[in-house]
C-alpha positions in Angstrom: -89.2 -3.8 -45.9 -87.5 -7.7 -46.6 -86.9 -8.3 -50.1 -89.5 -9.7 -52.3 -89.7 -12.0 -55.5 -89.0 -10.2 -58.3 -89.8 -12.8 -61.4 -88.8 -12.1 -64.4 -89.2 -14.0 -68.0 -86.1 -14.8 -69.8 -84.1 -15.7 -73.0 -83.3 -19.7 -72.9 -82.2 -20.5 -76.0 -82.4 -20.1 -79.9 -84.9 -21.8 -81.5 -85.4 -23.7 -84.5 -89.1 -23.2 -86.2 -91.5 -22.2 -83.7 -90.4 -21.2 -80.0 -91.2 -23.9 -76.9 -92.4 -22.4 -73.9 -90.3 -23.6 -71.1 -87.4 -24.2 -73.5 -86.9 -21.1 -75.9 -87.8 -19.0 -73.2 -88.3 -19.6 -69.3 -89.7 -18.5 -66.0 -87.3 -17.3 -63.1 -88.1 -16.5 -59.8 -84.3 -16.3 -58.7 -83.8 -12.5 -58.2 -85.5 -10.3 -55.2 -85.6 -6.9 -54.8 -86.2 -4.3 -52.0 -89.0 -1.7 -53.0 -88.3 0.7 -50.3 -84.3 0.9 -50.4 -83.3 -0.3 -54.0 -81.1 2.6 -55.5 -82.9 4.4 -58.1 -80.0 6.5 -59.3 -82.0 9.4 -60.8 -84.4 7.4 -61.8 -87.9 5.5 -61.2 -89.0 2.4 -60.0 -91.9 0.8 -62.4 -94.4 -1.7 -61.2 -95.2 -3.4 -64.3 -98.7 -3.8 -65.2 -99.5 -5.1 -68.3 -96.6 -6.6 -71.2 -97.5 -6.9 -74.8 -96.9 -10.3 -76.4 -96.3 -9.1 -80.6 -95.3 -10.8 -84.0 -91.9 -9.7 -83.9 -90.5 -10.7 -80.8 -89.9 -13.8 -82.8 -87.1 -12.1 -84.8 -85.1 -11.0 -81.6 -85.0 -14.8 -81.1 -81.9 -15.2 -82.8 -78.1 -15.6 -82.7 -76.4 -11.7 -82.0 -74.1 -12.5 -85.5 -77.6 -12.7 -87.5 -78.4 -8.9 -88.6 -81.7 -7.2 -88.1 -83.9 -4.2 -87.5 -83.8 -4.5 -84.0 -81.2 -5.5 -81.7 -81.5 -9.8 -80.8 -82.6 -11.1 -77.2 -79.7 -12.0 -75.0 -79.2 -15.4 -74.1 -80.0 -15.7 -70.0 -81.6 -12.1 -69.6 -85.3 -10.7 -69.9 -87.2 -10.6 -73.0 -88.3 -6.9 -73.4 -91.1 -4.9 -75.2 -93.8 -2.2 -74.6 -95.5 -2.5 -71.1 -97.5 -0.1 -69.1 -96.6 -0.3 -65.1 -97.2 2.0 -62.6 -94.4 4.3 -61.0 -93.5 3.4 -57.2 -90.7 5.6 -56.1 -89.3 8.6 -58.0 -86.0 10.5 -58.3 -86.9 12.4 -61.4 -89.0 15.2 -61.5 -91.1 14.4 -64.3 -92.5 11.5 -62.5 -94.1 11.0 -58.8 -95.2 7.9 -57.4 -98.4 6.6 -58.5 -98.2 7.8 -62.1 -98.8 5.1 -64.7 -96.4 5.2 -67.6 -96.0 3.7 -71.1 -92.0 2.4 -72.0 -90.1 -0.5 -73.4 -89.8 -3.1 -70.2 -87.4 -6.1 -69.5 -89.7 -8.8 -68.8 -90.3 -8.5 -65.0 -92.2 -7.8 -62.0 -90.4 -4.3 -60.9 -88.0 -2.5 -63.5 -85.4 0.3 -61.8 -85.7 2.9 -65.0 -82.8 5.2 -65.1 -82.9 6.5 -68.5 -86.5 7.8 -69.1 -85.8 9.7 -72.2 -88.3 7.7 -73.6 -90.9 7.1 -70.7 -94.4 8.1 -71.5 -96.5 9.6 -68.7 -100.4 8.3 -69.9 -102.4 10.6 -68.6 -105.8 8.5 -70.0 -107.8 11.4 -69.5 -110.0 8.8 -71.1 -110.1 6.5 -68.6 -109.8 3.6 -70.9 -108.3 0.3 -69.9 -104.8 0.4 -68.9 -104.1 -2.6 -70.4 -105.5 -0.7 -74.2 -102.2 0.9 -73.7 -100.1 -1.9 -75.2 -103.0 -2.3 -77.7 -104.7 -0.1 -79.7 -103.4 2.5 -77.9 -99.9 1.6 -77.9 -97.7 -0.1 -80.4 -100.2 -1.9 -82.3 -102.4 0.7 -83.2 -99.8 3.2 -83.6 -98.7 0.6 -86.6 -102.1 0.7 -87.7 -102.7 4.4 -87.6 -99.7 5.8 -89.2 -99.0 3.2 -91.7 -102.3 3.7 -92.8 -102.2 7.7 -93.0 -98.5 7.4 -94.4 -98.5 5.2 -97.1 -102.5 4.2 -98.3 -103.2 7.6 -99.8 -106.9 6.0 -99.5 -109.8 6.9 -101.5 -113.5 6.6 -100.8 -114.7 4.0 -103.1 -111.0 2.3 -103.2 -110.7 -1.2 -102.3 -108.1 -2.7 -99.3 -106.9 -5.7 -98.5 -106.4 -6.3 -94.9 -104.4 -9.7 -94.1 -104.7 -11.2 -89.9 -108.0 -8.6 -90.5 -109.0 -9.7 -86.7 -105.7 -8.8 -85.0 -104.7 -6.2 -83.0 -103.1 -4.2 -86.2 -105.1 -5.2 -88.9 -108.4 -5.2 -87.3 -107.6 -1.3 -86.8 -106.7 -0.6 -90.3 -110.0 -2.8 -91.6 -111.5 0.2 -89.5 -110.2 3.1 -90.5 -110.6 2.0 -93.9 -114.3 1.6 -93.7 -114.4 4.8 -91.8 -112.8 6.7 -94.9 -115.6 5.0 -96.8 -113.6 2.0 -98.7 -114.1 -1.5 -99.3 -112.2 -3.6 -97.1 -111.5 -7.5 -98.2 -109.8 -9.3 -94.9 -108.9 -12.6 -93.6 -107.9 -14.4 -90.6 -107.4 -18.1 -89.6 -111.0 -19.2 -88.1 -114.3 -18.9 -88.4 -114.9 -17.2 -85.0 -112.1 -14.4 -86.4 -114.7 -14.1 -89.2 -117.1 -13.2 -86.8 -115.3 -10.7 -85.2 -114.3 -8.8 -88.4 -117.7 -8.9 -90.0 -118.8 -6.9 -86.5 -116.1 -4.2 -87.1 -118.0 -3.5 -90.5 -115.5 -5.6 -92.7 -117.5 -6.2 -96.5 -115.4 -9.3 -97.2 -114.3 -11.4 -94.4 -113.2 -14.9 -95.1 -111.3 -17.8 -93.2 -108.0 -18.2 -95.1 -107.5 -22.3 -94.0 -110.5 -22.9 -95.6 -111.3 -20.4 -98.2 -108.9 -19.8 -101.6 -107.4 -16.3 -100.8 -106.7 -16.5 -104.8 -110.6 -16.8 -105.7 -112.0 -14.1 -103.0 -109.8 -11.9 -104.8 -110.7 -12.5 -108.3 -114.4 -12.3 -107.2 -114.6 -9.0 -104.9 -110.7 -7.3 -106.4 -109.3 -5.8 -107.6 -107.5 -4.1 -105.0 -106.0 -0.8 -104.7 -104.3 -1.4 -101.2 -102.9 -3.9 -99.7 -102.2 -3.9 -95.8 -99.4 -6.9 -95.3 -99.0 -8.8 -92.3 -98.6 -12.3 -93.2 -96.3 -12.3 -96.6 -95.6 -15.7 -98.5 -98.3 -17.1 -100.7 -100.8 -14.3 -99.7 -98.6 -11.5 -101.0 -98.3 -13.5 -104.4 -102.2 -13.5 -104.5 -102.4 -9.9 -103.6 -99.8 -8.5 -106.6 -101.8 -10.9 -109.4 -105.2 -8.8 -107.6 -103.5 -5.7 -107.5 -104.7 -2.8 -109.7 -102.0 -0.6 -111.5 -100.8 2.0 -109.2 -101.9 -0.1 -106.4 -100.4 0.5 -102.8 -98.7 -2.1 -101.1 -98.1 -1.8 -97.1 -95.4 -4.3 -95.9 -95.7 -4.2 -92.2 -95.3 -7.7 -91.6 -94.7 -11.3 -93.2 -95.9 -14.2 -90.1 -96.1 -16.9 -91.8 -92.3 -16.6 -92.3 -91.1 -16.1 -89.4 -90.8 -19.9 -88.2 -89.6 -21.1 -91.6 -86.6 -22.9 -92.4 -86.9 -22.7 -96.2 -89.0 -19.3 -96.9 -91.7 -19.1 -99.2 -90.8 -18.2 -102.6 -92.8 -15.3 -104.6 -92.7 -15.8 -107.9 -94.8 -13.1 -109.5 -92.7 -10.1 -108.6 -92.9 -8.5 -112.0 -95.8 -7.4 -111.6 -94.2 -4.5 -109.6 -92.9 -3.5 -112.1 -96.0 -3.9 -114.9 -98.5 -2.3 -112.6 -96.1 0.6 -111.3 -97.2 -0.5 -108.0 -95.9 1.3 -104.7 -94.3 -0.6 -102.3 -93.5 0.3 -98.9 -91.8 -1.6 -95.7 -92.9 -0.1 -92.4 -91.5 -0.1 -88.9 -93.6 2.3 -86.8 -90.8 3.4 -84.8 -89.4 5.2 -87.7 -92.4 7.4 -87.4 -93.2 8.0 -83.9 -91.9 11.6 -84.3 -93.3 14.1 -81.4 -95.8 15.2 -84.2 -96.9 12.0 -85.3 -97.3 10.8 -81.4 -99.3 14.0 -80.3 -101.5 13.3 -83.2 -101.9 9.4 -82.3 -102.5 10.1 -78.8 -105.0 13.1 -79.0 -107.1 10.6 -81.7 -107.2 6.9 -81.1 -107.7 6.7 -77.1 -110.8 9.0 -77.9 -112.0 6.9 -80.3 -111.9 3.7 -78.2 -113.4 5.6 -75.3 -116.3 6.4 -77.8 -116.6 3.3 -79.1 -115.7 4.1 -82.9 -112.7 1.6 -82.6 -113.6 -2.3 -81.5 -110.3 -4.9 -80.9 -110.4 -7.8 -78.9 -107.4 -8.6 -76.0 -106.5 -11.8 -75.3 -105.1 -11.5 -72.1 -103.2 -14.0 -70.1 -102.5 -13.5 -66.2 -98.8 -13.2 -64.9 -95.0 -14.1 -66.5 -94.7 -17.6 -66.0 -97.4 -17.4 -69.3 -95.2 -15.7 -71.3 -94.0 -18.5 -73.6 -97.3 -20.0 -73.7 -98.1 -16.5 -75.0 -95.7 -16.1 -77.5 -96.6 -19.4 -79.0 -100.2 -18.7 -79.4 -99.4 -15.3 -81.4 -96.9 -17.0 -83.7 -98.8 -20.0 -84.6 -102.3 -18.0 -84.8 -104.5 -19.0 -82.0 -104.4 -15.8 -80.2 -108.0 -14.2 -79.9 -107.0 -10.5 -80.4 -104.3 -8.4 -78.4 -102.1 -10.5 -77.0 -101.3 -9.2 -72.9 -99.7 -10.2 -70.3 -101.2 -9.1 -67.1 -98.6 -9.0 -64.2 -100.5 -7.3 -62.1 -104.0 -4.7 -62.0 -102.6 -1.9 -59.7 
């Protein structure tokens, strides 16, 4: 077989405030590969199928001397993340061609994958979309599901607030709260993510641009959770809402991430007045064998049954990758953002 395209998305170049398609990051069509005779090495060869586009890619935009929680993008190579792709060839005997797979991808069309140590063989016995996989059944709402049985301590009758309440995180946790019989207060950046939240059962759903966060808490709080994706002025709202004892859920802080002067809060006593519980959350620091037995037996069930709505916003092959990453960062995303590369 003659080599074919093997495209890939990569790493341009640092960027100040929010990232340029074209410019921070950029399509590349330079590399080929042969299917039939590339060396596998042990290993398997991954058709990628579908690449999730999430909030925190924007952090691994940065120079490699600025610390973090996970490792920066290199200048010139693939972005990475979770993808789902379908195997080709195989050298290892856990896998066999025409498997589909969950694992943490560079940015391209067709990945040789020697280490699988921490390759996931999806079995869907579901049969749910492929594509849920980087969703709500991948990363997203493994955030959702285990930051919410971890650290809410939830009680029927208690009262959440769920910040970016129509994403592919929050719009989860809004659900599981009302399935455990709470109130859930949420918020999102347009009317039409109104819509969408007040479909998945949400009590309170509200358009943050054009609605005071500060007075839809003093009217339908106090709260007693608080599920944190956005940070800034939001999180000063929730502590002055926050009941004693409340639990706060830091799993994310958007509207910082493209700042050059962060927002300052300024009413952090009240941590300390209302003895309130505060937790940061990276779901990778939980995804023991356990905890992903536990995921994987509930949540694709639940989609397949309908119990769990989400939206995907899905855009169709790399060269859309920046135009992506943009669209999540600045909010105009419609749901889970994905990047199909191919369907089979």
């Amino acid at each position: 077989m003659a080599p074919i395209k093997n495209g890939r998305h990569l790493f341009n170049e640092v960027p100040v405030g929010y990232p340029v398609p074209g410019k921070t990051t950029v399509y590349d069509e330079s590399e080929t590969i042969d299917l039939e005779t590339v060396p596998l090495n042990g290993g398997i060869l991954i058709k990628a199928l579908s690449f999730s586009i999430d909030p925190y890619m924007r952090g691994k935009m940065r120079a490699p001397t600025k610390k973090s929680y996970s490792p920066p993008y290199a200048i010139g190579e693939p972005l990475n993340n979770h993808a789902v792709g379908l195997v080709l060839r195989s050298e290892n005997p856990s896998f066999k061609a025409g498997d589909h797979v969950w694992a943490f991808l560079p940015f391209q069309e067709y990945v040789v994958q020697t280490n699988v140590a921490h390759v996931k063989l999806l079995e869907n016995k579901e049969n749910i979309p492929w594509s849920n996989y980087v969703g709500a059944a991948g990363m997203p709402g493994q955030t959702a599901y285990l930051g919410w049985k971890i650290f809410s301590k939830a009680k029927k009758g208690e009262t959440v607030f769920v910040t970016t309440g129509a994403g592919p995180v929050g719009s989860i946790v809004a659900q599981l709260a009302k399935l455990g019989g709470l109130k859930v207060i949420a918020s999102a950046g347009s009317d039409e993510k109104v819509e969408f939240m007040k479909k998945i059962g949400v009590d309170v759903a509200f358009n943050y641009k054009t609605t005071d966060t500060v007075k839809v808490l003093e009217e339908h709080g106090p709260i007693d959770i608080y599920w944190d994706n956005v940070g800034g002025a939001t999180l000063e709202a929730a502590l002055d809402a926050a009941n004693p004892y409340a639990r706060f859920i830091e799993c994310g802080m958007i509207s910082q991430y493209n700042q050059t002067s962060p927002y300052g809060v300024k009413n952090l006593m009240n941590i300390v007045g209302k003895r309130l519980s505060i937790n940061g959350f990276i779901v990778s620091d939980h995804m023991t064998p356990e905890n992903a037995k536990d995921f994987y037996d509930t949540i694709p069930a639940m989609i397949a049954k309908g119990e769990l709505v989400f939206l995907e916003d899905k855009k169709y092959g790399l060269d859309k990758v920046g135009e992506a990453i943009l669209d999540v960062q600045s909010g105009k995303n419609h749901g889970k953002s994905v990047i199909v590369v191919a369907e089979e």
